[in-house]
PyMOL commands that place a pseudoatom at each C-alpha (Angstrom):
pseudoatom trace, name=CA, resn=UNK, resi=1, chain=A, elem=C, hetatm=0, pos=[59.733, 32.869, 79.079]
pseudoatom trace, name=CA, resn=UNK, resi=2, chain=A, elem=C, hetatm=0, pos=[63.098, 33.324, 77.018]
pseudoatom trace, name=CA, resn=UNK, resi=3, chain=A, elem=C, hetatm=0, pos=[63.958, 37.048, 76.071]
pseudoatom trace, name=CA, resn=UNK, resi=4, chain=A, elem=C, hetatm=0, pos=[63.410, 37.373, 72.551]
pseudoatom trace, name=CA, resn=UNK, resi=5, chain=A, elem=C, hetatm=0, pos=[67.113, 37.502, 71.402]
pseudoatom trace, name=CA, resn=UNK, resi=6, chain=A, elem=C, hetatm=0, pos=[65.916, 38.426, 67.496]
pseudoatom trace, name=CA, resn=UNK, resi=7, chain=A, elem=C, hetatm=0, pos=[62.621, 39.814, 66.141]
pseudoatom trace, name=CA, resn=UNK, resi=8, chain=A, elem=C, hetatm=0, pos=[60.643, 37.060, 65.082]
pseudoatom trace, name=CA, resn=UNK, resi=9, chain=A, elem=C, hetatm=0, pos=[60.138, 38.997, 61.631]
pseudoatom trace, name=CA, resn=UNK, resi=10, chain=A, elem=C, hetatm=0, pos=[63.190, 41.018, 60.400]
pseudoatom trace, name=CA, resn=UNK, resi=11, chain=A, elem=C, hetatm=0, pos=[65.454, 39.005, 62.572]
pseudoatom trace, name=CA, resn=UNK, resi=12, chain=A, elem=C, hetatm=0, pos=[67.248, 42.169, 64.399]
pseudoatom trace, name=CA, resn=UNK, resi=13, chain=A, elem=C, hetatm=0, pos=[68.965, 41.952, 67.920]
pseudoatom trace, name=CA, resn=UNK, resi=14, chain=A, elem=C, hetatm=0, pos=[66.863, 42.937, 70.505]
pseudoatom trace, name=CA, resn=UNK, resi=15, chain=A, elem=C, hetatm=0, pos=[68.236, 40.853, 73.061]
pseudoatom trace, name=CA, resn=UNK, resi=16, chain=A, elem=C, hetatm=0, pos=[70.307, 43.929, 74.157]
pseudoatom trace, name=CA, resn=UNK, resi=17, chain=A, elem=C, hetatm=0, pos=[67.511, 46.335, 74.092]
pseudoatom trace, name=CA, resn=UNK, resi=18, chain=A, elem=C, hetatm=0, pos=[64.784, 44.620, 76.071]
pseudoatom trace, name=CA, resn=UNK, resi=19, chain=A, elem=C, hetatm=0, pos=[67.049, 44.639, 78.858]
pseudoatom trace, name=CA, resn=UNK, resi=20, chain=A, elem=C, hetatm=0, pos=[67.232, 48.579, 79.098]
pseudoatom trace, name=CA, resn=UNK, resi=21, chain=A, elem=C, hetatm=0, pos=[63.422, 48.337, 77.691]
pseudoatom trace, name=CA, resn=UNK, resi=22, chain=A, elem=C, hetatm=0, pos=[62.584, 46.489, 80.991]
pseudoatom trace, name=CA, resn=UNK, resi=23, chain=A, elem=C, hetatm=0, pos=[64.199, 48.264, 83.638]
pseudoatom trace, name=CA, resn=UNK, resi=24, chain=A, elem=C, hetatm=0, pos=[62.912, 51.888, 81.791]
pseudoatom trace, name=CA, resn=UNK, resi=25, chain=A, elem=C, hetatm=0, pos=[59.107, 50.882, 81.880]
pseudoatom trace, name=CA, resn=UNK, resi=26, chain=A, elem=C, hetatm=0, pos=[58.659, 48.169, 84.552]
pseudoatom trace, name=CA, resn=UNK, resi=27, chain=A, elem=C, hetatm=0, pos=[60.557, 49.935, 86.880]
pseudoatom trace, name=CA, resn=UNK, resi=28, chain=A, elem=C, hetatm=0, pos=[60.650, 53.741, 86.340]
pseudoatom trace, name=CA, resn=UNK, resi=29, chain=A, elem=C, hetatm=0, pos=[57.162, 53.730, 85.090]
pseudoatom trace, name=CA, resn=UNK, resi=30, chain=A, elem=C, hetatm=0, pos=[58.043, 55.487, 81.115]
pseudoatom trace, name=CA, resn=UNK, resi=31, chain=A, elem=C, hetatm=0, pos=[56.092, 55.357, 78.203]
pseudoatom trace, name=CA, resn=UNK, resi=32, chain=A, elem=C, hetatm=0, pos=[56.712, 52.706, 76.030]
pseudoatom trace, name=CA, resn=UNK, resi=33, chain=A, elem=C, hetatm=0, pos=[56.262, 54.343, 73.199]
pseudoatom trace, name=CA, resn=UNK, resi=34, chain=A, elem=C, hetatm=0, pos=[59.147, 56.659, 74.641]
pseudoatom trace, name=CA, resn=UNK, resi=35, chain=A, elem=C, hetatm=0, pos=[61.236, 54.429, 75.269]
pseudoatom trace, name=CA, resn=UNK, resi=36, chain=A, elem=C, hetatm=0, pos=[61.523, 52.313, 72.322]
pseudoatom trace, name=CA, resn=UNK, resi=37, chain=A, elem=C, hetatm=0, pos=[61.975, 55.680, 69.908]
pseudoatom trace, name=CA, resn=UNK, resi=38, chain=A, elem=C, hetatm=0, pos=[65.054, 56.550, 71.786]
pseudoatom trace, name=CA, resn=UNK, resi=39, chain=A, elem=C, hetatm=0, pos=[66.596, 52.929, 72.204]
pseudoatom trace, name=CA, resn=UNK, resi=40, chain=A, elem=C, hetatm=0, pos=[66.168, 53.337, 68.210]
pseudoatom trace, name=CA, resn=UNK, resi=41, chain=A, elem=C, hetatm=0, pos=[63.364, 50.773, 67.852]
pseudoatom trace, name=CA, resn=UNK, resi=42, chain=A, elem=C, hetatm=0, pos=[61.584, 51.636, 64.660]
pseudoatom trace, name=CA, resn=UNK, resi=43, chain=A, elem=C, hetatm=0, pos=[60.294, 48.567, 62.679]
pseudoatom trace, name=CA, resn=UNK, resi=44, chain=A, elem=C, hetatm=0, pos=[56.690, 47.939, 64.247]
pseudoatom trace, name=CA, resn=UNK, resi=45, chain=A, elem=C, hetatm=0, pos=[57.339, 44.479, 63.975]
pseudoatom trace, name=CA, resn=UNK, resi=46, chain=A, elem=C, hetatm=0, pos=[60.121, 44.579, 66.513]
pseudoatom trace, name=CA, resn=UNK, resi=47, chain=A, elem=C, hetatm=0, pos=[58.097, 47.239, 68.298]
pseudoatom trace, name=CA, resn=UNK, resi=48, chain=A, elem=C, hetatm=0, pos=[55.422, 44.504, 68.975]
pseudoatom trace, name=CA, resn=UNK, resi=49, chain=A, elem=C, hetatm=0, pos=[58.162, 41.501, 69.411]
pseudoatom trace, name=CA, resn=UNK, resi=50, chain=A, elem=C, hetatm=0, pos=[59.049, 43.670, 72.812]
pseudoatom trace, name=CA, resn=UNK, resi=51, chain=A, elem=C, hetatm=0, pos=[55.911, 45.161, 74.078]
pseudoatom trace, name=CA, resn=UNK, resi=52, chain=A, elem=C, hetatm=0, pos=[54.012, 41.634, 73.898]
pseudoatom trace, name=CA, resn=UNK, resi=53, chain=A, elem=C, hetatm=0, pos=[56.529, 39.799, 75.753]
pseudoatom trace, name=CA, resn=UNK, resi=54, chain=A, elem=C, hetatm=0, pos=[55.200, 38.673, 79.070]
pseudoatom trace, name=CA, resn=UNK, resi=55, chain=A, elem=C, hetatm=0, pos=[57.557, 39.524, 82.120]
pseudoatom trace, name=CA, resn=UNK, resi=56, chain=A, elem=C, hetatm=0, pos=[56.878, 35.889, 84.080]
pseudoatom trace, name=CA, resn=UNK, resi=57, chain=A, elem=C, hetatm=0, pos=[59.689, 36.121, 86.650]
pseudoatom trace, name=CA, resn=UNK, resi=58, chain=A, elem=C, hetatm=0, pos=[60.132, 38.697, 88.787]
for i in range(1, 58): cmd.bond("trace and resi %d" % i, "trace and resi %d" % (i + 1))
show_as sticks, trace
zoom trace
């Protein structure tokens, strides 16, 4: 799937942000919760526009 470039809701970027979101969870193992409260994340709408999108490709 596409990254989501805006938040299906409030329409901010996030295109930018899932990048870093990505490599912080996937990779270094974080919490997500962690994560998104220091990349500034704080509408739970865009909260759940990141954490549900499905990584397909590796």
């Amino acid at each position: 799937m596409i990254i989501p470039v805006r938040c299906f809701t409030c329409g901010k970027v996030l295109g930018s942000i899932f990048e870093e979101y990505k490599v912080r969870v996937y990779l270094n193992g974080e919490e997500p919760k962690k994560v998104l409260d220091e990349l500034g994340v704080k509408r739970y709408c865009c909260r759940r526009t990141i954490i549900s999108h499905p990584v397909v490709v590796k």
